[in-house]
N, C-alpha and C positions, 0 to 999 in steps of 0.2 A: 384310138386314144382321144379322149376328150380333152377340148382346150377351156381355158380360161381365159376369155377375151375380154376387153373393156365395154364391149357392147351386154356380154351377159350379165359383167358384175353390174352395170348398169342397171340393168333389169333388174336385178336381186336389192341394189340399193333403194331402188322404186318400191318394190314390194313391202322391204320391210319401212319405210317409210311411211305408206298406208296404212299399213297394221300396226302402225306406233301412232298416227293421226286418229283411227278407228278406236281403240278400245279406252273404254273409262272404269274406274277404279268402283268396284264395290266390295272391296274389303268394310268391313263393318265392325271392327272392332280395333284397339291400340295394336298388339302384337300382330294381326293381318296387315294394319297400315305399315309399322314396322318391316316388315316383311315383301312387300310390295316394292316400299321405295329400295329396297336393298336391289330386287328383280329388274326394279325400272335402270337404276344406276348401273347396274352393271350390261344392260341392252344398249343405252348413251354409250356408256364406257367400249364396247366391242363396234359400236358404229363408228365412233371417234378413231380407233384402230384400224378400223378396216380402210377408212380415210386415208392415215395413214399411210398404209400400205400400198395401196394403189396411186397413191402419191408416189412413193419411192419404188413402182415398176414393179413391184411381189404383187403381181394378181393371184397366187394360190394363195395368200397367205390373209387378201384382202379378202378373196370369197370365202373362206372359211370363217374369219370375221363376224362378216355381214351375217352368214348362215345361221351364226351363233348369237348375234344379236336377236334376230328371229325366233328362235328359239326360244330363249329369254320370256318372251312377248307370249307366244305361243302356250309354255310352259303355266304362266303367271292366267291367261284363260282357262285353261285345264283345270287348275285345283280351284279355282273361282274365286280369283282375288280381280281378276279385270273381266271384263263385259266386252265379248269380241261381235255382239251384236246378232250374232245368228252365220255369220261369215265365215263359210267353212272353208272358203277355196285361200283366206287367210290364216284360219288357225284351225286346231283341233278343235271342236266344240263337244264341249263336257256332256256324257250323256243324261 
């Protein structure tokens, strides 16, 4: 069984942290901008949570979180609204 320790979430809150520092926005039109800040806001918003949670001792609840802030980030480089810079070991890079 795997655990969820505050050392991993640590790690994960690192990570996604850099890949929230790393990627810049090249949406290029109103409804892409639109669309972005919706992706960015709710990346903040799952990190704020995950905060949260490992605040009040739910470390499954914070790593899932975090994972999903990630995501977010990850998701928003894929269809090419941010610029994850070539960083694959950060995000999926669009082929």
């Amino acid at each position: 069984m795997i655990e969820v320790t505050f050392e991993k979430l640590e790690k994960y809150f690192q990570l996604t942290e850099r890949a929230r520092k790393k990627v810049t926005p090249i949406a290029n039109n109103e409804e892409d901008n639109s669309r972005l800040e919706i992706m960015l806001k709710m990346c903040d918003d799952y990190i704020f949570d995950s905060k949260y949670f490992r605040d009040s001792g739910d470390l499954v609840s914070a790593f899932g979180a975090i994972n999903y802030a990630h995501a977010w980030l990850d998701a928003a480089v894929k269809i090419g609204l941010l610029d994850g810079h070539g960083d694959d070991n950060l995000f999926t890079i669009p082929d």
